[in-house]
PQR file of N, CA, C, O and H, with PARSE charges and radii, in Angstrom:
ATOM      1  N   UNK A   1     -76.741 -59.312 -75.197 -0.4000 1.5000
ATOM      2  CA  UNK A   1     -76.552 -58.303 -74.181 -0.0000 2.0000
ATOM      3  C   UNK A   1     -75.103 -58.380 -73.721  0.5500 1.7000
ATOM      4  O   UNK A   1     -74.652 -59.439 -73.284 -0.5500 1.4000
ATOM      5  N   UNK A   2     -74.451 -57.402 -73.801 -0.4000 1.5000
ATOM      6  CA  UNK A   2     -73.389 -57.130 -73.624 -0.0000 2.0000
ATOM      7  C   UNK A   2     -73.095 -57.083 -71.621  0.5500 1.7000
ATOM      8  O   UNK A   2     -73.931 -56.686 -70.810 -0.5500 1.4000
ATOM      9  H   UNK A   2     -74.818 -56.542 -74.155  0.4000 1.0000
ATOM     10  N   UNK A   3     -72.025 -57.484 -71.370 -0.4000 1.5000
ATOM     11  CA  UNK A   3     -71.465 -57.118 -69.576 -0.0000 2.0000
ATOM     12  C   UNK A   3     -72.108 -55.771 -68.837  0.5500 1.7000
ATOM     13  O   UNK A   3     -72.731 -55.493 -67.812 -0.5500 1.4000
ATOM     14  H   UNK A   3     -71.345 -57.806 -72.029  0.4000 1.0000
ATOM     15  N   UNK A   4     -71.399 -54.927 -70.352 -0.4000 1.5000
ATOM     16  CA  UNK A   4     -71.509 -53.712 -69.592 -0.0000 2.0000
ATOM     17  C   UNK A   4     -72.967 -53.019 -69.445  0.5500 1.7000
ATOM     18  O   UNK A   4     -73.123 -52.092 -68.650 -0.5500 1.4000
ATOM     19  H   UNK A   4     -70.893 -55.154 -71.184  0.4000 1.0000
ATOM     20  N   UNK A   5     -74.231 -53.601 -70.401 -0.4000 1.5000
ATOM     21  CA  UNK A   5     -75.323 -53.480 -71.031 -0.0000 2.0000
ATOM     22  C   UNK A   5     -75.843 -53.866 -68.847  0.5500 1.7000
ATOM     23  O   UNK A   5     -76.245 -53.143 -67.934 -0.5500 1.4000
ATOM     24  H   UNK A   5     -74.105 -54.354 -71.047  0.4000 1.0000
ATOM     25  N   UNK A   6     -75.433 -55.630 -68.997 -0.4000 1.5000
ATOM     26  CA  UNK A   6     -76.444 -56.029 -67.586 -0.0000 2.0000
ATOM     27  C   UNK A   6     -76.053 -54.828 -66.301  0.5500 1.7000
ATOM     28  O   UNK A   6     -76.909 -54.340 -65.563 -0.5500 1.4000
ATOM     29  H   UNK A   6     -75.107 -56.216 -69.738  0.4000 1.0000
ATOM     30  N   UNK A   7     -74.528 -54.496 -66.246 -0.4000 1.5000
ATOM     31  CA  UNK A   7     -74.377 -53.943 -65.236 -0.0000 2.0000
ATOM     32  C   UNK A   7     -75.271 -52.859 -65.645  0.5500 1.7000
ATOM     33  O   UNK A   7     -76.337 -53.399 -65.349 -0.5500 1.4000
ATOM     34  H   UNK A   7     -73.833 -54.892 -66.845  0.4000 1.0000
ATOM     35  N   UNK A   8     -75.558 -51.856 -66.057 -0.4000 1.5000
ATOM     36  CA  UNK A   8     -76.536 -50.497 -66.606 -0.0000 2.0000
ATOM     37  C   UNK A   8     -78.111 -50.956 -65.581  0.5500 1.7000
ATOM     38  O   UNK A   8     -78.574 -50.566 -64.509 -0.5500 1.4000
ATOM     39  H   UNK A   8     -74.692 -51.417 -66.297  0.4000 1.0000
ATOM     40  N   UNK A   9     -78.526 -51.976 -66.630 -0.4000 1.5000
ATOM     41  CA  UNK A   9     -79.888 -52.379 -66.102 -0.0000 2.0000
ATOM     42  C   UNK A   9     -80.218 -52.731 -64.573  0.5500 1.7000
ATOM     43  O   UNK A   9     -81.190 -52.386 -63.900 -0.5500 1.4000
ATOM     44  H   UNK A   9     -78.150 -52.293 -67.501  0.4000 1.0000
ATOM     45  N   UNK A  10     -78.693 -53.824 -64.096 -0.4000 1.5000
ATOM     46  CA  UNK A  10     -78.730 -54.079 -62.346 -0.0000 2.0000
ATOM     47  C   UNK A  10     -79.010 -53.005 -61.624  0.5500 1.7000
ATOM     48  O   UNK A  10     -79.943 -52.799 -60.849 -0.5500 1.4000
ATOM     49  H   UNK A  10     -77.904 -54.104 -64.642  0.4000 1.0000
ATOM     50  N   UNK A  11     -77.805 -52.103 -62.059 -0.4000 1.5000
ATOM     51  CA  UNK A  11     -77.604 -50.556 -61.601 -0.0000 2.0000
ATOM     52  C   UNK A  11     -79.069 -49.753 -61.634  0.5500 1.7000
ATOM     53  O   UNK A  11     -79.350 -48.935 -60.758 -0.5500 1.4000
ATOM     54  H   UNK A  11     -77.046 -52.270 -62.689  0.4000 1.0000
ATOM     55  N   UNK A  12     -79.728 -49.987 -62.438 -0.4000 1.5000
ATOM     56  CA  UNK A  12     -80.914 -49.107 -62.706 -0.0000 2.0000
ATOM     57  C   UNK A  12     -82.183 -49.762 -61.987  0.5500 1.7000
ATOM     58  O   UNK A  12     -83.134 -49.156 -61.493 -0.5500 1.4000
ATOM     59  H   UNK A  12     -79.500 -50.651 -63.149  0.4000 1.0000
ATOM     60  N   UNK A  13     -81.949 -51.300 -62.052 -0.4000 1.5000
ATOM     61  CA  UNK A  13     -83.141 -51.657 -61.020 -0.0000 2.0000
ATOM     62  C   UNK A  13     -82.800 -51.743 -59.288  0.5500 1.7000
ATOM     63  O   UNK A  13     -83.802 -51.761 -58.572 -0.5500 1.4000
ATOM     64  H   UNK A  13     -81.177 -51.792 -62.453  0.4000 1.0000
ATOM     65  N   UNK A  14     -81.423 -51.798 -58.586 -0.4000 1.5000
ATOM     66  CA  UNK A  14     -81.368 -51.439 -57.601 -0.0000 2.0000
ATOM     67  C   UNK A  14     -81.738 -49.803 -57.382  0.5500 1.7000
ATOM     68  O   UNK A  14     -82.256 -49.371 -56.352 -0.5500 1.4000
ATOM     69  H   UNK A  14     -80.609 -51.784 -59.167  0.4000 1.0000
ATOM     70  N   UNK A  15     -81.393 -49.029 -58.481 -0.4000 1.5000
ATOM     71  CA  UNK A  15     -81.784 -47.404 -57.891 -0.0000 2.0000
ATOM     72  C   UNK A  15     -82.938 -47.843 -58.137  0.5500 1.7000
ATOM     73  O   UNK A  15     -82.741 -48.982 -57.711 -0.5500 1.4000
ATOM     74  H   UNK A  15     -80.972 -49.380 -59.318  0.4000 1.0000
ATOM     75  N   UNK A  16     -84.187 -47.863 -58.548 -0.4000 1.5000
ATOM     76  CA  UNK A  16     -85.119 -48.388 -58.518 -0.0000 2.0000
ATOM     77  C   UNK A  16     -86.096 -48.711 -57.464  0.5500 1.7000
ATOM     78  O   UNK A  16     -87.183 -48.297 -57.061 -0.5500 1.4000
ATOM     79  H   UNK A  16     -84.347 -46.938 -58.894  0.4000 1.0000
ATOM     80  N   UNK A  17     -85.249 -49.616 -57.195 -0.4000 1.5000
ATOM     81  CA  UNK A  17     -85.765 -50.283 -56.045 -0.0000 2.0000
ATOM     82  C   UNK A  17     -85.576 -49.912 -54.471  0.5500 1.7000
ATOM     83  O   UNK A  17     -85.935 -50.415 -53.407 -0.5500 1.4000
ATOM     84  H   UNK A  17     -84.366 -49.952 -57.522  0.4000 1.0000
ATOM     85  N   UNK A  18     -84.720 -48.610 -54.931 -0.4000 1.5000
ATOM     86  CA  UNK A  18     -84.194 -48.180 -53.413 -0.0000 2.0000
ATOM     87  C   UNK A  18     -84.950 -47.195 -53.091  0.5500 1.7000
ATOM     88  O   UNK A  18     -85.309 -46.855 -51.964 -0.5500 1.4000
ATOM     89  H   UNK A  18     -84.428 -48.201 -55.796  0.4000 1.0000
ATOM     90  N   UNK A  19     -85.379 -46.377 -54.874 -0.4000 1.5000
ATOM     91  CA  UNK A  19     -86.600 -45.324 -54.211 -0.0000 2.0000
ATOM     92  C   UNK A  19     -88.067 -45.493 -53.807  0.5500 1.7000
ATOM     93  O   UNK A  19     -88.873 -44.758 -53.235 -0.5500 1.4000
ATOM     94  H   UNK A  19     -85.087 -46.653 -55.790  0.4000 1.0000
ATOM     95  N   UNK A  20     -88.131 -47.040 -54.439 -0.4000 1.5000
ATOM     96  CA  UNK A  20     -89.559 -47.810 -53.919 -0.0000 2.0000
ATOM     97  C   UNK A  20     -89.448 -47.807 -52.260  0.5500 1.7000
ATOM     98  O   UNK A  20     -90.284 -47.441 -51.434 -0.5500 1.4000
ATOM     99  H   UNK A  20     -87.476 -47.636 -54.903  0.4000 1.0000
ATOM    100  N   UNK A  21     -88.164 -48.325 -52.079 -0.4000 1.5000
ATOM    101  CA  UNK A  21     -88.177 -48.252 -50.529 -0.0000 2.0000
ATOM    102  C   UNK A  21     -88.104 -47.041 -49.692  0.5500 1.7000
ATOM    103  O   UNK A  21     -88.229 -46.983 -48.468 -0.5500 1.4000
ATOM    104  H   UNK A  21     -87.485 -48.622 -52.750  0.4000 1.0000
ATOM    105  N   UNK A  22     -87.929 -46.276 -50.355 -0.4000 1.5000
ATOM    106  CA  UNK A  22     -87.958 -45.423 -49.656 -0.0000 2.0000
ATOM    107  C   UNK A  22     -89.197 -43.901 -49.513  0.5500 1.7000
ATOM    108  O   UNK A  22     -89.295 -42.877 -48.837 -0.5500 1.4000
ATOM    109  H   UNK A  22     -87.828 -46.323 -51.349  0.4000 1.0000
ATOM    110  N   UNK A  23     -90.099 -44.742 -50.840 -0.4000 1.5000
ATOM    111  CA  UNK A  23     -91.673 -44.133 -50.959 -0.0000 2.0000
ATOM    112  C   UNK A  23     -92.710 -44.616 -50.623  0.5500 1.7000
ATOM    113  O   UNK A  23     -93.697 -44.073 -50.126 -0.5500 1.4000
ATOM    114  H   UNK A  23     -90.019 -45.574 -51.389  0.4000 1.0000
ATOM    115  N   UNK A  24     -92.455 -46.027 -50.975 -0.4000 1.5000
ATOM    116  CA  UNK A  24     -93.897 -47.225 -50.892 -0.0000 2.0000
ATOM    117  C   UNK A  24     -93.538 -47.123 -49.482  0.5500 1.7000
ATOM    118  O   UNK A  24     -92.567 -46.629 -48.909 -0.5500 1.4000
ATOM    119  H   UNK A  24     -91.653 -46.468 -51.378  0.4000 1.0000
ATOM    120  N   UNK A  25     -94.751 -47.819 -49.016 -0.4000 1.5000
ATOM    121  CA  UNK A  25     -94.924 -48.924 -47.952 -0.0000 2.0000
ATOM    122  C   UNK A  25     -95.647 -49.766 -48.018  0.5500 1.7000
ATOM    123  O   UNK A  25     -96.532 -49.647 -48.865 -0.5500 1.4000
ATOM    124  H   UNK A  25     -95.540 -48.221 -49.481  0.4000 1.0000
ATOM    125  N   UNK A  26     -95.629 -50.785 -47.323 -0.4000 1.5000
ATOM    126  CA  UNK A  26     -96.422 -52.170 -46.660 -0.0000 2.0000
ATOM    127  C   UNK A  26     -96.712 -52.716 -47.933  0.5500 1.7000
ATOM    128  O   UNK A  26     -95.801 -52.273 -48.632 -0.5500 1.4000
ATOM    129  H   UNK A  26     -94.910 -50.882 -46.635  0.4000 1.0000
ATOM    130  N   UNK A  27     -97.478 -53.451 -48.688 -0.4000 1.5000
ATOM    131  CA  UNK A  27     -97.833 -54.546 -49.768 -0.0000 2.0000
ATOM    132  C   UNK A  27     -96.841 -53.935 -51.114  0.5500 1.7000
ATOM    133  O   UNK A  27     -96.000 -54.627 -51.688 -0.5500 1.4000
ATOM    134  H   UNK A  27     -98.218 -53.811 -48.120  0.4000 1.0000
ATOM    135  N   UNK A  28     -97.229 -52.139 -51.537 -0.4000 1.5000
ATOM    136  CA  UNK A  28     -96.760 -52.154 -52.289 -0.0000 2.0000
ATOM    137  C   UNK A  28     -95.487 -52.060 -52.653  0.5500 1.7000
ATOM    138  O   UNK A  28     -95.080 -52.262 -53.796 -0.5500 1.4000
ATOM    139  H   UNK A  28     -97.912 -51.577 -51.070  0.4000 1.0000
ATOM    140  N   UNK A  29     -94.416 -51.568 -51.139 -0.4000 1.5000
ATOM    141  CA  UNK A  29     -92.990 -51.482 -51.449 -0.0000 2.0000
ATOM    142  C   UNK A  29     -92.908 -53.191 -51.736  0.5500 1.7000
ATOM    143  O   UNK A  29     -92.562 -53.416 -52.896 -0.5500 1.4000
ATOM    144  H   UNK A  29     -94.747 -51.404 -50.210  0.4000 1.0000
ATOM    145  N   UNK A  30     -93.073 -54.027 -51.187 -0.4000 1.5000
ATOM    146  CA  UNK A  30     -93.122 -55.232 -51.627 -0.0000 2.0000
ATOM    147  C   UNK A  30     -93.120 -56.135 -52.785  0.5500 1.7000
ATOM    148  O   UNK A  30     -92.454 -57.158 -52.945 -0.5500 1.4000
ATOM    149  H   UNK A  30     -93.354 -53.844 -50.244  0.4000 1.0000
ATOM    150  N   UNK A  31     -94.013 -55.562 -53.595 -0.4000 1.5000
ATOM    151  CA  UNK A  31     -94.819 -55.744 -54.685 -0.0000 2.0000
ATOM    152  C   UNK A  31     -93.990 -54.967 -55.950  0.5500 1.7000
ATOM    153  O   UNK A  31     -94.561 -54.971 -57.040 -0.5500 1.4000
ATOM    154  H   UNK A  31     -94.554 -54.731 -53.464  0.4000 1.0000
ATOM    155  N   UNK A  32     -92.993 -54.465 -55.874 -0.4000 1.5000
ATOM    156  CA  UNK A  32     -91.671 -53.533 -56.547 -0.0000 2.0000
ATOM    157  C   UNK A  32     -91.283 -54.422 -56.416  0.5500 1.7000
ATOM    158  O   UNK A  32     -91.374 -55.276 -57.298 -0.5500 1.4000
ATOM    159  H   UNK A  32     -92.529 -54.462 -54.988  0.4000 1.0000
ATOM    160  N   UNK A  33     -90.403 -54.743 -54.757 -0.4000 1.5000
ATOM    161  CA  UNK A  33     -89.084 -55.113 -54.940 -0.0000 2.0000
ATOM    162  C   UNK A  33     -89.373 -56.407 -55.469  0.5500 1.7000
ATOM    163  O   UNK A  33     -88.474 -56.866 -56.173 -0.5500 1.4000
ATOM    164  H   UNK A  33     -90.329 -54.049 -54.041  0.4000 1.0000
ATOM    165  N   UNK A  34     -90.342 -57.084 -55.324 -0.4000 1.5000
ATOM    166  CA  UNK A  34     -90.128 -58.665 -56.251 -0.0000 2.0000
ATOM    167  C   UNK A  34     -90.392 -58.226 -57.716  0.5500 1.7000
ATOM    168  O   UNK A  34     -89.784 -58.961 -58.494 -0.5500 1.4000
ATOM    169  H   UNK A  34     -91.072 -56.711 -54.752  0.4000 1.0000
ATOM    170  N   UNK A  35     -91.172 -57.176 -58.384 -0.4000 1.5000
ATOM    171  CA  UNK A  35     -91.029 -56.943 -59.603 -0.0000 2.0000
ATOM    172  C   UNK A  35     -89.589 -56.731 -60.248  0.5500 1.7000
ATOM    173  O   UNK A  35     -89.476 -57.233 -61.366 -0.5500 1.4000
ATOM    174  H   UNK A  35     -91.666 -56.579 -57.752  0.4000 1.0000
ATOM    175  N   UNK A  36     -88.231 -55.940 -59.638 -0.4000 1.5000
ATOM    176  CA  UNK A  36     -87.356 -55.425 -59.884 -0.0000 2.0000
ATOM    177  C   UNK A  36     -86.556 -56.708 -59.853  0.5500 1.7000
ATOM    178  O   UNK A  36     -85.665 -56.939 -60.671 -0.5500 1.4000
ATOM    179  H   UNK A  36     -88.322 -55.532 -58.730  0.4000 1.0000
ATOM    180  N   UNK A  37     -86.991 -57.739 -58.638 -0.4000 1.5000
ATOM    181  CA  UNK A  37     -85.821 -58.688 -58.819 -0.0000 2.0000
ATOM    182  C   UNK A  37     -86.497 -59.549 -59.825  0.5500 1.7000
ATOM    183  O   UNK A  37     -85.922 -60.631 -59.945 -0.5500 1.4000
ATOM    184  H   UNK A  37     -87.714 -57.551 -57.974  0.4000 1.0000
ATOM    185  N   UNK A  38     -87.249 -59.443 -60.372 -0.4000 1.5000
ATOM    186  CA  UNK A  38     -87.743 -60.305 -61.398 -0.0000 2.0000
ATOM    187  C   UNK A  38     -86.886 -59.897 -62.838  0.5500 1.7000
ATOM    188  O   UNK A  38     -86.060 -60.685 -63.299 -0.5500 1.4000
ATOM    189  H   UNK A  38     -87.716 -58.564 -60.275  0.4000 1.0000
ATOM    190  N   UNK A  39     -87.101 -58.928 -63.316 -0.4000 1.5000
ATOM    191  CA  UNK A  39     -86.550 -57.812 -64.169 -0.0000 2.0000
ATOM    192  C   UNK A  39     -85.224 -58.237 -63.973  0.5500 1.7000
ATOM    193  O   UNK A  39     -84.654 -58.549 -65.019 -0.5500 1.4000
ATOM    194  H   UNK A  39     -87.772 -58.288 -62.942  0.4000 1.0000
ATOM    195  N   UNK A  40     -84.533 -58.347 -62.889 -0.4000 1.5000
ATOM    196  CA  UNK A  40     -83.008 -58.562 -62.853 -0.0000 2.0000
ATOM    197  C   UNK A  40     -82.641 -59.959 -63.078  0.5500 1.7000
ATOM    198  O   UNK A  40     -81.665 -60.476 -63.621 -0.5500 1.4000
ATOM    199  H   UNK A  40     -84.996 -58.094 -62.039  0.4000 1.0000
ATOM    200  N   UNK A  41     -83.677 -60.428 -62.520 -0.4000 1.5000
ATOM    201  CA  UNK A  41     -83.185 -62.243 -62.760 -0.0000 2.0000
ATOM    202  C   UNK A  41     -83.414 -62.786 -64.120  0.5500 1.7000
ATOM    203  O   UNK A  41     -83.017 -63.859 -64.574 -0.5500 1.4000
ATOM    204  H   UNK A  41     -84.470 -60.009 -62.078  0.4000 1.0000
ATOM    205  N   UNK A  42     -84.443 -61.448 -64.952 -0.4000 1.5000
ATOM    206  CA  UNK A  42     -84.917 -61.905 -66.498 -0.0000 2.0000
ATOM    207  C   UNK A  42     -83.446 -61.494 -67.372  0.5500 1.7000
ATOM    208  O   UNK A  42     -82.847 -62.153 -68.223 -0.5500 1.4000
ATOM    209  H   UNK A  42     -84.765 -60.576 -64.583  0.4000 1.0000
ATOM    210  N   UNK A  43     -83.124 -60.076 -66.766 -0.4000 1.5000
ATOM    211  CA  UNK A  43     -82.323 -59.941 -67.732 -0.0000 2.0000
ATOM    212  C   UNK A  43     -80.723 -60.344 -67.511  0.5500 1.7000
ATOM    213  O   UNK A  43     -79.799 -60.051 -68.270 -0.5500 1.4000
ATOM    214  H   UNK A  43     -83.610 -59.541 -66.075  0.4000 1.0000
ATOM    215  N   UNK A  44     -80.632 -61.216 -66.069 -0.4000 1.5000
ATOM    216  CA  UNK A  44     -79.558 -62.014 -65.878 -0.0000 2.0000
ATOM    217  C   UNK A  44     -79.392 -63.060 -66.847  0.5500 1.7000
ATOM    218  O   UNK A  44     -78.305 -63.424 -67.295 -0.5500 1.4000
ATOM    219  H   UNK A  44     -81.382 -61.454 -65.453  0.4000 1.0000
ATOM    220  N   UNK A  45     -81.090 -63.766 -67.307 -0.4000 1.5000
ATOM    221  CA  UNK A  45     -80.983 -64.556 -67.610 -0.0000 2.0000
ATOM    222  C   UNK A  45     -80.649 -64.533 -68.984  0.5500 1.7000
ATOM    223  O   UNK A  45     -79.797 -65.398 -69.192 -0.5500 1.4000
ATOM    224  H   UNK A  45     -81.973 -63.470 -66.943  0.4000 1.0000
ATOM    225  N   UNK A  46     -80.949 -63.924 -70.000 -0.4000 1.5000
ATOM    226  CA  UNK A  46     -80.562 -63.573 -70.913 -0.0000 2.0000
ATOM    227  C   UNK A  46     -79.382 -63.589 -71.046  0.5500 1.7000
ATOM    228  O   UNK A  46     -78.744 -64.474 -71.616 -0.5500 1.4000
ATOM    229  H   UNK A  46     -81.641 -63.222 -69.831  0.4000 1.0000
ATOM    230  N   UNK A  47     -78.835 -62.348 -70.396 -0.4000 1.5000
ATOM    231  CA  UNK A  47     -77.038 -62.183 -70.476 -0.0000 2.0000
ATOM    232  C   UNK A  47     -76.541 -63.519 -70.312  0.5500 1.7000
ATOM    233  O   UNK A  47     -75.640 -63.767 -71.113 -0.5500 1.4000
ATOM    234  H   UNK A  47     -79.354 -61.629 -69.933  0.4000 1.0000
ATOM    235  N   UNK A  48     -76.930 -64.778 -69.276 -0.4000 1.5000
ATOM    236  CA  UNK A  48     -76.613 -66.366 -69.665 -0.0000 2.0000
ATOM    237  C   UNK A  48     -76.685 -67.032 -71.373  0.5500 1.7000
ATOM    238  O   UNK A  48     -75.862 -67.569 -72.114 -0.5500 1.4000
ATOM    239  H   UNK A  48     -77.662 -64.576 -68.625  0.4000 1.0000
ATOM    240  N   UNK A  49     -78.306 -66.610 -71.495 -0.4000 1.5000
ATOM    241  CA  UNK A  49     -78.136 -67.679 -72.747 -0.0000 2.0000
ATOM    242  C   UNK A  49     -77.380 -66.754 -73.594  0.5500 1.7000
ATOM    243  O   UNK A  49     -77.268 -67.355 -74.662 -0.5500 1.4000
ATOM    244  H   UNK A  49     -78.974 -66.173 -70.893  0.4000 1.0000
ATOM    245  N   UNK A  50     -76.989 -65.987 -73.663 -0.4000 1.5000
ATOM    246  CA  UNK A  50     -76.257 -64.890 -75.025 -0.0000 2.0000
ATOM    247  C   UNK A  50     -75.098 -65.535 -75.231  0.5500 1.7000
ATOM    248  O   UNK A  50     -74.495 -65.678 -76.295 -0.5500 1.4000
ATOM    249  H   UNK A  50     -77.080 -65.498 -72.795  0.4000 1.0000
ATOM    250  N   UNK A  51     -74.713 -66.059 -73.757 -0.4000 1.5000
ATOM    251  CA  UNK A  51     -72.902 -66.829 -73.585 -0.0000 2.0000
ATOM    252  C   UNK A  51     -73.115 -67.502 -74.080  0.5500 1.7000
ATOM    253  O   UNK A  51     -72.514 -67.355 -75.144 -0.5500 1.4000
ATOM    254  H   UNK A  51     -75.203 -65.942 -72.893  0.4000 1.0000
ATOM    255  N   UNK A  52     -73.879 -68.663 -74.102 -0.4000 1.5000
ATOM    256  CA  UNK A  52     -73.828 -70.517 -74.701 -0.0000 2.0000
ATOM    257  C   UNK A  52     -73.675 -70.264 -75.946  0.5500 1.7000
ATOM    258  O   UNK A  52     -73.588 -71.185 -76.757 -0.5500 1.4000
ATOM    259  H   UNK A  52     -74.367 -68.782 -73.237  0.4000 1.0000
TER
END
């Protein structure tokens, strides 16, 4: 995964996550935003091991 690849995906799970917040409520806006930061921290993590 390329730099410019993670920024795309970050970019796409904060919009994401901003229209959860701003549709959901109570359990399920919740229940997004830890899905989205999951998704971001997976494909952070990746973009790590790609470097080593």
């Amino acid at each position: 995964m390329t730099r410019r690849r993670l920024y795309y995906a970050l970019a796409a799970y904060a919009f994401l996550a901003v229209i959860a917040i701003a549709v959901l409520k109570g359990p399920f806006q919740w229940a997004m935003l830890v899905y989205f930061a999951g998704l971001a921290l997976k494909s952070w993590a990746v973009y790590k091991r790609e470097q080593l």
